[in-house]
N, C-alpha and C positions, 0 to 999 in steps of 0.2 A: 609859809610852807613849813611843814613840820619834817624834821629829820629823824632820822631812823638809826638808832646806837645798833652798832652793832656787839653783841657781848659773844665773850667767847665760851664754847663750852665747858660745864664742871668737870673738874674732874674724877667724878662718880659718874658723869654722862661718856668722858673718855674713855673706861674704864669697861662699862656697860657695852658700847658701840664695841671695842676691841674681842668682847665675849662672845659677842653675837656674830663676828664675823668669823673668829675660828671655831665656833660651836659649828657654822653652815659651811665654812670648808670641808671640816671635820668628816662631816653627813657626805658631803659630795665625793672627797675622795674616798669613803672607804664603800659609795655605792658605787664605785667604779673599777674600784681595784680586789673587792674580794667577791671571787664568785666561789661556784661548788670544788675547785681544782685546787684552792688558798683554803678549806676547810681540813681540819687534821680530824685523822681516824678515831674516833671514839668520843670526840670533842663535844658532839651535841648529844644530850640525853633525850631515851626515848618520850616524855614529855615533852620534850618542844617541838617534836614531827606532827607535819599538820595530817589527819587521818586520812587513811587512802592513798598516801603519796609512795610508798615502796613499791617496787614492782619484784618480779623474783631476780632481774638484773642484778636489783642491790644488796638481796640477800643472798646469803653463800650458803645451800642446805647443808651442806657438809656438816656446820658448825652448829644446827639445829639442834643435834643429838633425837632423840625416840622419843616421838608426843604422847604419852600414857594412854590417851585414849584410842588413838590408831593403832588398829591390830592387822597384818598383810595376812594372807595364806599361807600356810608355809608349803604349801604343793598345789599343784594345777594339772591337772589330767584333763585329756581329752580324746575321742574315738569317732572315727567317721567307721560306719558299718555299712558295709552291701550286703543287702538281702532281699533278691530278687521270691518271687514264687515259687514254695515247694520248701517241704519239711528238714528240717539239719541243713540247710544249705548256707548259712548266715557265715560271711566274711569280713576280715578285719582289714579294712582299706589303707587303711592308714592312721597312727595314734605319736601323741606325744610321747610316749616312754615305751623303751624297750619291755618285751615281758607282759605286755596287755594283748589280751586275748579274747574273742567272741564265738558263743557255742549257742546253739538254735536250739531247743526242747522246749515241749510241752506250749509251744503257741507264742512263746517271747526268747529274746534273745540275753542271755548273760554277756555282760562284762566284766572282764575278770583285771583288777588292777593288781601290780606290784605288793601294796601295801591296804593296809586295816582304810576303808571308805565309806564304815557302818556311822560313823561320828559328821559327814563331809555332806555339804550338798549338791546336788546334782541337778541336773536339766538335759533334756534332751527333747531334740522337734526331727519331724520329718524332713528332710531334704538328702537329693541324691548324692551318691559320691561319686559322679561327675560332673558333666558338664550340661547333663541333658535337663529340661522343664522340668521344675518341681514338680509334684501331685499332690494335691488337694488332702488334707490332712491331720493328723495330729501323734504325737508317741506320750507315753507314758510314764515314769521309771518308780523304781523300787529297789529299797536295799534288799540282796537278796537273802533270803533266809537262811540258806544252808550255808551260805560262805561270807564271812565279813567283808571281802573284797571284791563282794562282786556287786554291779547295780542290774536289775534286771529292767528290761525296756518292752514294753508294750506298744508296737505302731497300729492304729486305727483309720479307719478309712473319715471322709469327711462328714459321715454317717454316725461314726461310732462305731463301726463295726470292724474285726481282728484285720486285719488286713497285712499279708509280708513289705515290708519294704523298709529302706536305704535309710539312715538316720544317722546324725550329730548327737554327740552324748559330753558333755562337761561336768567333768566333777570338780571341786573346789573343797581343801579340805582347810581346816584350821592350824 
């Protein structure tokens, strides 16, 4: 029967084994002990975030500063007008700014804002200024000609034809 030496390890194999096993402790302990909360502030550069992974939690807008290409309004106007049937009778139900005002002539209704609204755009649709069913519809507007600050509004029936009535007006200026 043959016997079987047993030799003992080199020692470039003892040396190897010793690497390889605090190389894999190494790995274990620090997948266990560094999460997001062991991370210091400013530590990882934005190349190593994998994409899509911020949410606005993790960013602070504050510290965004003005993106050059974003421009806000620098005002917002709006007017609910009542204007039932019948000539000059156009009322101002309710508006965001003091000092807006609605005057009925010649078949359309003027709104007259605070400030220059010949630069700004506008929109306006029919709906009433309460609570009652809408009508069937459409309004029109215009900067008004004889006053910079004023948009002139045209309501039409669902026809296209003049028709008085209740209307939503937003201006939006730059």
């Amino acid at each position: 029967m043959r016997t079987l030496m047993r030799r003992s390890p080199s020692p470039a194999m003892v040396v190897a084994m010793v690497a390889l096993i605090v190389a894999l402790a190494g790995t274990a302990y620090a997948a266990q002990s560094i999460n997001g909360g062991a991370i210091k502030k400013q530590s990882i550069g934005a190349g190593k975030l994998k994409h899509k992974t911020l949410t606005g939690y993790q960013i602070n807008i504050n510290k965004l500063g003005t993106v050059p290409a974003a421009k806000r309004a620098a005002h917002t106007y709006w007017a609910v007008v009542h204007n039932p049937a019948g000539a000059t009778n156009a009322t101002l139900s309710r508006a965001s700014d003091a000092g807006i005002t609605a005057t009925e002539t010649g078949g359309s209704v003027t709104v007259i804002f605070p400030a220059n609204v010949s630069v700004c755009a506008d929109v306006a649709a029919r709906n009433n200024d309460g609570t009652d069913d809408p009508v069937a519809g459409y309004a029109q507007t215009n900067t008004s000609p004889t006053n910079p600050n004023g948009i002139e509004v045209h309501t039409r029936d669902k026809n296209g034809a003049n028709e008085d009535a209740d209307f939503h007006l937003i201006v939006v200026c730059p």
